[in-house]
LUMDREN-447317 format. One record per residue (C-alpha): x, y, z negated. Coordinates in nm, 3 decimals. Example, Ala and Ser with C-alpha at 12.3 -4.5 7.8 and 13.67 -1.06 7.14 Angstrom:
BEGIN
ATOM      xx      yy      zz
ATOM   1.230  -0.450  -0.780
ATOM   1.367  -0.106  -0.714
% end
This chain:
BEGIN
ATOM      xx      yy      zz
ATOM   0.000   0.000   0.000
ATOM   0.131   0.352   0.110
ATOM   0.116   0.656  -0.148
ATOM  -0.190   0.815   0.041
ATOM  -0.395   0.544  -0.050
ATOM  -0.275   0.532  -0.452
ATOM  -0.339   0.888  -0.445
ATOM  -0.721   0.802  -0.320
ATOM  -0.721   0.552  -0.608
ATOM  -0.615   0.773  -0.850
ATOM  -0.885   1.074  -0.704
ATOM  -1.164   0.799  -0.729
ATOM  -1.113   0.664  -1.087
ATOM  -1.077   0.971  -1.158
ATOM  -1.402   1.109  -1.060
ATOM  -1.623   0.823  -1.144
ATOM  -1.489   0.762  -1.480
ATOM  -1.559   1.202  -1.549
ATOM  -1.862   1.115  -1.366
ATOM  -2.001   0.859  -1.628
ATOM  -1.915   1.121  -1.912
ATOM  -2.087   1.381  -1.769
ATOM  -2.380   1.195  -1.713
ATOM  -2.368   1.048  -2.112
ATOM  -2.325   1.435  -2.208
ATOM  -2.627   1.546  -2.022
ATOM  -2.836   1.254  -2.159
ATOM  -2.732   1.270  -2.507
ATOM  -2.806   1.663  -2.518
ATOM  -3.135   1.635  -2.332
ATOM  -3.256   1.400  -2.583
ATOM  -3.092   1.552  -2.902
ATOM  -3.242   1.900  -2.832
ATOM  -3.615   1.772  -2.692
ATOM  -3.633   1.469  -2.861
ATOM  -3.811   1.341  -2.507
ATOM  -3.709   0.948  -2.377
ATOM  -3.868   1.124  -2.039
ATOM  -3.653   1.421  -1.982
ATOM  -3.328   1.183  -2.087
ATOM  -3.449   0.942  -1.809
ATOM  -3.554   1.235  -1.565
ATOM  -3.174   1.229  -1.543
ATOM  -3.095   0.914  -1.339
ATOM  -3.415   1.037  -1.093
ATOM  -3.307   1.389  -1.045
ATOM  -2.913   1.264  -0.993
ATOM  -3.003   0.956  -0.702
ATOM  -3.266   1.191  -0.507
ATOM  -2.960   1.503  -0.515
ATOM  -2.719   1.202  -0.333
ATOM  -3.010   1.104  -0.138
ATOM  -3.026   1.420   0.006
ATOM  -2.655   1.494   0.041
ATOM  -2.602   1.152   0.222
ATOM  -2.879   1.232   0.498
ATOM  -2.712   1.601   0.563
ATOM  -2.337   1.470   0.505
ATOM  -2.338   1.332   0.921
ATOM  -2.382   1.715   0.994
ATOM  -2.140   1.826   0.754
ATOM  -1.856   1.558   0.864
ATOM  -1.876   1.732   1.161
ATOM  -1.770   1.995   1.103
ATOM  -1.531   2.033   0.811
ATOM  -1.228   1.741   0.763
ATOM  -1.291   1.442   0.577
ATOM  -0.958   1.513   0.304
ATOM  -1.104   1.903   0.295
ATOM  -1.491   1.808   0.198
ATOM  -1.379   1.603  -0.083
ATOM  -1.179   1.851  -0.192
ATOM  -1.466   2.134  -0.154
ATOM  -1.700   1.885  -0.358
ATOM  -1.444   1.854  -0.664
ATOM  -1.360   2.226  -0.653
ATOM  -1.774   2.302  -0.659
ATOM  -1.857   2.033  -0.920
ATOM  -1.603   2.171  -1.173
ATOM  -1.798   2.532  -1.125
ATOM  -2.122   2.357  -1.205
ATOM  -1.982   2.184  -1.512
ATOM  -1.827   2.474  -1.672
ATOM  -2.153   2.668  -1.565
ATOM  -2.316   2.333  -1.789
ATOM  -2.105   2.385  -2.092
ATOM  -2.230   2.734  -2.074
ATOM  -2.579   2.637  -2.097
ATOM  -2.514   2.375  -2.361
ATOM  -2.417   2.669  -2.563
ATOM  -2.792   2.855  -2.544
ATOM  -3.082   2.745  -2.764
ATOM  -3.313   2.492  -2.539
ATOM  -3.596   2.693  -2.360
ATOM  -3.784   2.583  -2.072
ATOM  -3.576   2.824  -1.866
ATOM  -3.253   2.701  -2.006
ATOM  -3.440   2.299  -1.974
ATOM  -3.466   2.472  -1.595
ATOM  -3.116   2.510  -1.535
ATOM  -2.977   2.245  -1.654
ATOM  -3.146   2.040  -1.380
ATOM  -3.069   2.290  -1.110
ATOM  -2.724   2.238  -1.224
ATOM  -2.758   1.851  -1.301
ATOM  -2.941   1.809  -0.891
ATOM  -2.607   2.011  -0.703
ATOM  -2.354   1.832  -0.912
ATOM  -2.521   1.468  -0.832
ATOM  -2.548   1.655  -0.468
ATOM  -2.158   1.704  -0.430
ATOM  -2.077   1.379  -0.601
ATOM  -2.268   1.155  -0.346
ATOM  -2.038   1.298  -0.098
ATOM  -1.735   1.142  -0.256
ATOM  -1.837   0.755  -0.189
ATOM  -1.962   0.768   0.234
ATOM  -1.587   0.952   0.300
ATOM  -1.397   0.754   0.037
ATOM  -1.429   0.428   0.256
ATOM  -1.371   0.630   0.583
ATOM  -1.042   0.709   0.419
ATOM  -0.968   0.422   0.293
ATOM  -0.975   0.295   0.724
ATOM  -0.784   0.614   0.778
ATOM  -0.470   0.496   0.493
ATOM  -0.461   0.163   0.515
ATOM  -0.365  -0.120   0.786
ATOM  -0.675  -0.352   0.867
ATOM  -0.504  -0.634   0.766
ATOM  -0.466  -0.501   0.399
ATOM  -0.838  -0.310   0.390
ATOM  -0.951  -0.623   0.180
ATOM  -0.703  -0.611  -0.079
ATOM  -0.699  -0.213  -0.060
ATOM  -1.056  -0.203  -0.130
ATOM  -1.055  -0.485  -0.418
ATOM  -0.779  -0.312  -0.608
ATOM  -0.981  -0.013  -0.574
ATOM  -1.325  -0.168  -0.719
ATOM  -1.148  -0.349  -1.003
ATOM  -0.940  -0.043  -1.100
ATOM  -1.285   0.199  -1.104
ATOM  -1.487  -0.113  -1.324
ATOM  -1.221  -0.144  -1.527
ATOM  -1.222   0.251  -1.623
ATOM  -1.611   0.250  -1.596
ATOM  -1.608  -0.027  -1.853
ATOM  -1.400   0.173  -2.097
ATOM  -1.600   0.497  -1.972
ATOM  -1.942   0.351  -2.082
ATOM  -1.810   0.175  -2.375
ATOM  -1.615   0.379  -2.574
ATOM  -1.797   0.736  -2.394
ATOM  -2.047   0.717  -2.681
ATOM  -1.730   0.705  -2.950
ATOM  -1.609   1.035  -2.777
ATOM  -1.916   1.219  -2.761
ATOM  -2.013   1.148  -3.127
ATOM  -1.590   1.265  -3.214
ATOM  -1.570   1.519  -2.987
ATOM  -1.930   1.664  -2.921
ATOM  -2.091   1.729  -2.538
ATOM  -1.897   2.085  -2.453
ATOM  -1.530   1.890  -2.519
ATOM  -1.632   1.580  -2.352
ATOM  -1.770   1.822  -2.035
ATOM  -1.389   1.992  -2.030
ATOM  -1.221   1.624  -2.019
ATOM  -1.473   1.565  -1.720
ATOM  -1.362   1.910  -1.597
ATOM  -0.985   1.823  -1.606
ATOM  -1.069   1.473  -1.504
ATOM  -1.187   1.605  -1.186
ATOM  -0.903   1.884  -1.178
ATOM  -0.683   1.532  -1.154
ATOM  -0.870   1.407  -0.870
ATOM  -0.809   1.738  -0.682
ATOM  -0.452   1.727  -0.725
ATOM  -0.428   1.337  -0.591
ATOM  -0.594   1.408  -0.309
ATOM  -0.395   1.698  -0.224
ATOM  -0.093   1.445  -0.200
ATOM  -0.305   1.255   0.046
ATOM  -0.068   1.243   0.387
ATOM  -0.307   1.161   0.716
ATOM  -0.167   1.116   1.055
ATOM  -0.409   1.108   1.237
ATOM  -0.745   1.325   1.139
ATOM  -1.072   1.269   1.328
ATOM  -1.205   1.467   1.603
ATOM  -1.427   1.749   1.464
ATOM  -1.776   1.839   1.669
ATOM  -1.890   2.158   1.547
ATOM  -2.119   2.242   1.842
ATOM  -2.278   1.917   1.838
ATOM  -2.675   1.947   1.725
ATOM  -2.766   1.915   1.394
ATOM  -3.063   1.654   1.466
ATOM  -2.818   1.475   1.659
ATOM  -2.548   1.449   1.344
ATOM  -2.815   1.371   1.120
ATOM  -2.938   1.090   1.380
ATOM  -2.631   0.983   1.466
ATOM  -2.514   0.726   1.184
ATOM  -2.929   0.611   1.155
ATOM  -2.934   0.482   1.578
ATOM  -2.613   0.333   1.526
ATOM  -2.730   0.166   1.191
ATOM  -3.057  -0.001   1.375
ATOM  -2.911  -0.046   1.769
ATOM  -2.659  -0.267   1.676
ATOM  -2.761  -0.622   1.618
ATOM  -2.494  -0.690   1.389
ATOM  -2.549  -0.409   1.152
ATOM  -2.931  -0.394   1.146
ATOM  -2.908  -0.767   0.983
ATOM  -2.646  -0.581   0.744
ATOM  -2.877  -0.289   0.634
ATOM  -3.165  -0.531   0.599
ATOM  -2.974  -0.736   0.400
ATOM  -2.898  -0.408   0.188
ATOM  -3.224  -0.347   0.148
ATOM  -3.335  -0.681   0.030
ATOM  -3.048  -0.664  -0.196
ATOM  -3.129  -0.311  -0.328
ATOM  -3.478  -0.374  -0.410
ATOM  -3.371  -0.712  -0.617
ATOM  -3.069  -0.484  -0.754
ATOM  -3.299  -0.284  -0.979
ATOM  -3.360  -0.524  -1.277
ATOM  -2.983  -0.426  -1.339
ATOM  -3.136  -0.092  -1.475
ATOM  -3.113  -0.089  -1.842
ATOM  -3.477  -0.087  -1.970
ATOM  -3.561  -0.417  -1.754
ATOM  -3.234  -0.583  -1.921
ATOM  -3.309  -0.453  -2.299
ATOM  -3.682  -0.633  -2.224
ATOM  -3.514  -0.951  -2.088
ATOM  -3.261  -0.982  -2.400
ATOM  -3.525  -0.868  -2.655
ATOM  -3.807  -1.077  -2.520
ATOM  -3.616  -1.397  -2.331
ATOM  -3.305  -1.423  -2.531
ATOM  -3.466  -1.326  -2.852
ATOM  -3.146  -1.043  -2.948
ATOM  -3.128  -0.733  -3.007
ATOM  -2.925  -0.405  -2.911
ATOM  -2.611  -0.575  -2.986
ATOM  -2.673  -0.849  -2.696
ATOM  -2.791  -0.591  -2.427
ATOM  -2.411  -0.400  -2.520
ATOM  -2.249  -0.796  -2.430
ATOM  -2.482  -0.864  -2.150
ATOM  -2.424  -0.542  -1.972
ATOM  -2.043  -0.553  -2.047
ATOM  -2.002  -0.931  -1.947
ATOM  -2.129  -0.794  -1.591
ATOM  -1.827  -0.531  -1.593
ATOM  -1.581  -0.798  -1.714
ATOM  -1.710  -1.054  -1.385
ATOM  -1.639  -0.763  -1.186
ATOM  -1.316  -0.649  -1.296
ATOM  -1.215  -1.039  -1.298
ATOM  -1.388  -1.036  -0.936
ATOM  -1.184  -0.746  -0.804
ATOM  -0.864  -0.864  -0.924
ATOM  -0.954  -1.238  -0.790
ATOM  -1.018  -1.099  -0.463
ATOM  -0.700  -0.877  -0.469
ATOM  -0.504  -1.237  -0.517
ATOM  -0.646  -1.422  -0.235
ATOM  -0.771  -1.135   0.006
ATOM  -0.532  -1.317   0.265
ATOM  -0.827  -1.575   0.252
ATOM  -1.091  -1.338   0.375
ATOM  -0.916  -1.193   0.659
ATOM  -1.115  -1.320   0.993
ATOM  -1.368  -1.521   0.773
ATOM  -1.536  -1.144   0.625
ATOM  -1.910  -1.318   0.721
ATOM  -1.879  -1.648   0.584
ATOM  -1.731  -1.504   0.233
ATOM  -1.998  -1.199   0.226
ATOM  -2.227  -1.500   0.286
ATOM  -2.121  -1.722  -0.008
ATOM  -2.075  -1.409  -0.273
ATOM  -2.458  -1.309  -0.177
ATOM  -2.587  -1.680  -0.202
ATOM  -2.433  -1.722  -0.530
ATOM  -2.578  -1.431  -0.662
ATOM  -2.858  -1.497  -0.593
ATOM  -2.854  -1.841  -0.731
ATOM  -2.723  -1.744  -1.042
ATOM  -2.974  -1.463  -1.103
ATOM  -3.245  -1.710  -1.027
ATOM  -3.090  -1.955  -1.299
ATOM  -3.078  -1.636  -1.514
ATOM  -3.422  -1.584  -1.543
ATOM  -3.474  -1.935  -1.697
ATOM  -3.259  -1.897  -1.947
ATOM  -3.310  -1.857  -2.304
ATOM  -2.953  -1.921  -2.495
ATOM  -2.761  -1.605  -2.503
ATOM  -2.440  -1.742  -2.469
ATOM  -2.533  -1.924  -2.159
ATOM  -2.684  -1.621  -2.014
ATOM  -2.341  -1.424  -2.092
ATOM  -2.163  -1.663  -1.891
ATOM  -2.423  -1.668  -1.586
ATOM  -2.395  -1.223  -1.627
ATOM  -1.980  -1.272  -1.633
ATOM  -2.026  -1.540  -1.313
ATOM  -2.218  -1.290  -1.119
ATOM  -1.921  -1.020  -1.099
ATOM  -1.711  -1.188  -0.916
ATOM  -2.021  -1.328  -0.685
ATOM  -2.103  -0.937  -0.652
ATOM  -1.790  -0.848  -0.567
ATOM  -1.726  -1.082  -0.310
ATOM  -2.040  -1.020  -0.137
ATOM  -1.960  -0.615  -0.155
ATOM  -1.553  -0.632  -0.091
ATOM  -1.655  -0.798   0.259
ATOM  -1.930  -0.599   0.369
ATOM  -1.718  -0.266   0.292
ATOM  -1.466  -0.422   0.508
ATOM  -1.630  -0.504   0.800
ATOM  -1.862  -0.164   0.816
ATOM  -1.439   0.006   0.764
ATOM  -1.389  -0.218   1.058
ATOM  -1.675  -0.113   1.286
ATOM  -1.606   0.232   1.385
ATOM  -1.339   0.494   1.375
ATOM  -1.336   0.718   1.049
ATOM  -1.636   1.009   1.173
ATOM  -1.880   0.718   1.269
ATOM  -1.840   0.512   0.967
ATOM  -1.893   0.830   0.719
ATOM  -2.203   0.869   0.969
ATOM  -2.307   0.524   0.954
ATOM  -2.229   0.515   0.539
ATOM  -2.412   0.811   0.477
ATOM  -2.723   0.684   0.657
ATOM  -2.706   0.351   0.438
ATOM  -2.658   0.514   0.148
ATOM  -2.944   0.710   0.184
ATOM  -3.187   0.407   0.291
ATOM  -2.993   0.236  -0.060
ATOM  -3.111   0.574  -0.264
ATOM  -3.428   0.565  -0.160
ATOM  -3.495   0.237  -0.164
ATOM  -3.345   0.253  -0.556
ATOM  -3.621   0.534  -0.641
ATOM  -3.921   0.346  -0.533
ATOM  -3.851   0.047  -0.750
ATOM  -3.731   0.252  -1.014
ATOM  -4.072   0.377  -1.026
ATOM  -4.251   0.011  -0.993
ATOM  -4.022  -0.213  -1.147
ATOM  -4.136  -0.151  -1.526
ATOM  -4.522  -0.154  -1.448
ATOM  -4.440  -0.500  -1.255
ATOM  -4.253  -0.556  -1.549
ATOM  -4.502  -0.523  -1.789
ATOM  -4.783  -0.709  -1.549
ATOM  -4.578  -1.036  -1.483
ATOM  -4.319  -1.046  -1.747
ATOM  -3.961  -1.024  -1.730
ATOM  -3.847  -1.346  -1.682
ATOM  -4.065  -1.407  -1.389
ATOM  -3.907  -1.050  -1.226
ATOM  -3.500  -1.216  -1.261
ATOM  -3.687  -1.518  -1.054
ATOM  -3.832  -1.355  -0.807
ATOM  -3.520  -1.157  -0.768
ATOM  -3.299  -1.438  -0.722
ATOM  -3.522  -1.613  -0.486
ATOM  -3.498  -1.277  -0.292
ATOM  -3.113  -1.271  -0.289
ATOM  -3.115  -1.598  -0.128
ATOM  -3.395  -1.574   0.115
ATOM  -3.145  -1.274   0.209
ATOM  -2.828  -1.488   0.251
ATOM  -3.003  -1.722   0.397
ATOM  -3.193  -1.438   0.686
ATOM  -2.811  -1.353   0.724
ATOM  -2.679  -1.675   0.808
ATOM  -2.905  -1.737   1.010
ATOM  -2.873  -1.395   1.230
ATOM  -2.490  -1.377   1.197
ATOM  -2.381  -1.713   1.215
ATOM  -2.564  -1.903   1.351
ATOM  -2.716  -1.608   1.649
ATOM  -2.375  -1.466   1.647
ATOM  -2.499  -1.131   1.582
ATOM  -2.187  -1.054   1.336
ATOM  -1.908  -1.175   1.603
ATOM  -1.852  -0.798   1.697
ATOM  -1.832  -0.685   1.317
ATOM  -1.577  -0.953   1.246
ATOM  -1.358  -0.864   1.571
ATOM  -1.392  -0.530   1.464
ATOM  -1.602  -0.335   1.681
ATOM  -2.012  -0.155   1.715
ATOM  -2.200  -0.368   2.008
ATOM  -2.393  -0.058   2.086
% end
């Protein structure tokens, strides 16, 4: 791996780990000064709309502005916003200052979703394509790892520190990820299209998403995947462990870590034997989603909590493998201005798709109980491996994404 790509490594943790303080720090002061469960949730809503919205104007955006000098323009603007947050932290709660803080909370989530569509573009632009796999599983199991300790041990800093400290370490977190990405070296920078029309940058990554045959079975894989992905939200798995596995508060903390330690052990697995996965990217994406699926399926029959830790801890690497692939072979697809195109216009679909079973998943919750959701899940994940063997395998329809190149 070449120093512009450690630097990109070092810019991502970065972010994501200031990312997952910030977002504790908004929660935590939300709900200390309103006393409202709502509000604190409002949060997550407000903060995947904002990247919903920034992934379906990013196409335009991309072209017009360089790929190294966005991400820098989205750092620079998201430190603004969070210093203009630890000024309204400081004011008494009114429904003015309640007003702001989402303003503030909707353009930060904004510039952040620009980060992930242009991160993998760069990733294409820094590194060889015979080392994408292993340059894109060191980079997952570095960001879990520092998630992991960002999530666990956040709560430890807030209650030491207090919101308005914790918001400057995001602030100079961020200030890090600037710097690292100004020692970013690319020799080759994409073509910029500044004249091109807007409708036909939005458009552009959305045609190219449904008109080729191989990546129309990946996005509706995706979307299978995304609406099965949302009994990972924490008030589905506090209802499993209270009401399945018969634990308490303490178990959700093990469960939900146990799924950071599979994928940590996944990325660094991956990162070992990526030299496996070069020209087999289907097969592998194949096997990781087919095993997830299986073992969320066996998940929701479960009622010992130590055999439902291991099935959580089994499912990161399954995850992982499943994801590492598919990243590759989208990085594989299309020079570095398509793919953000094409990335932003899956991310957005992913978004969306996230926000309308956000909004379902408890009431289904509640009508068919929880274990019955993790089944119906898992029977999902496979019937979605199985739709993509089927279309890239055994129809071919993934030959050009594994050679490397968009049928058109």
């Amino acid at each position: 791996m070449n120093r512009s790509f450690y630097a990109l490594l070092v810019s991502q943790t970065a972010t994501n780990l200031g990312f997952a303080l910030y977002t504790m720090s908004v929660v935590l002061h939300l709900y200390n000064e309103t006393g409202s469960t709502a509000l604190s949730a409002a949060v997550t809503l407000v903060s995947v709309l904002s990247r919903m919205i920034s992934n379906i104007l990013l196409p335009s955006i991309s072209d017009r502005f360089q790929p190294a000098n966005l991400l820098k323009f989205s750092q620079i603007s998201q430190i603004v916003l969070l210093a203009g947050l630890i000024f309204l932290f400081s004011h008494q709660m009114t429904d003015v200052m309640l007003m702001g803080i989402f303003c503030v909370l909707a353009l930060i989530s904004f510039f952040n979703g620009i980060f992930s569509p242009i991160k993998v573009s760069m990733v294409k632009a820094v590194v060889p394509k015979m080392q994408r796999v292993k340059a894109n599983s060191l980079l997952s199991s570095v960001d879990q790892t520092f998630l992991f300790a960002g999530w666990t041990f956040g709560g430890m800093l807030l209650a030491f520190l207090g919101k308005q400290y914790t918001l400057i370490i995001t602030i100079f977190l961020l200030a890090i990820s600037i710097l690292s990405l100004f020692l970013m070296k690319i020799s080759q920078s994409p073509a910029l299209h500044p004249n091109v029309r807007m409708l036909s940058s939005l458009t552009a990554g959305w045609k190219l998403l449904f008109q080729d045959k191989g990546l129309r079975v990946l996005i509706i894989m995706d979307l299978i995947e995304a609406w099965a992905g949302t009994i990972w939200i924490g008030a589905v798995t506090l209802t499993y462990v209270e009401d399945a596995l018969g634990k308490g508060e303490s178990w959700w903390g093990y469960i939900n870590g146990g799924y950071y330690l599979g994928t940590i052990a996944g990325g660094i697995l991956i990162y070992r034997l990526s030299y496996l996965l070069q020209g087999r990217l289907i097969i592998f994406m194949l096997i990781g989603s087919s095993a997830f699926g299986i073992l969320t399926f066996g998940y929701g029959f479960v009622s010992n909590p130590f055999l439902a830790l291991i099935l959580v801890i089994l499912m990161g690497p399954s995850y992982q493998l499943r994801d590492l692939a598919q990243t590759t072979m989208y990085q594989n697809s299309a020079d570095e201005a398509t793919l953000t195109k094409i990335l932003a216009a899956k991310s957005a679909l992913n978004e969306l798709i996230f926000v309308f079973s956000i909004l379902g998943i408890g009431v289904l919750t509640d009508l068919i109980g929880v274990r019955l959701i993790y089944i119906l899940s898992g029977v999902l994940l496979i019937i979605s491996s199985i739709f993509g063997f089927i279309q890239l395998k055994l129809q071919g329809k993934g030959n050009a994404l594994e050679a490397g190149s968009l049928e058109g």
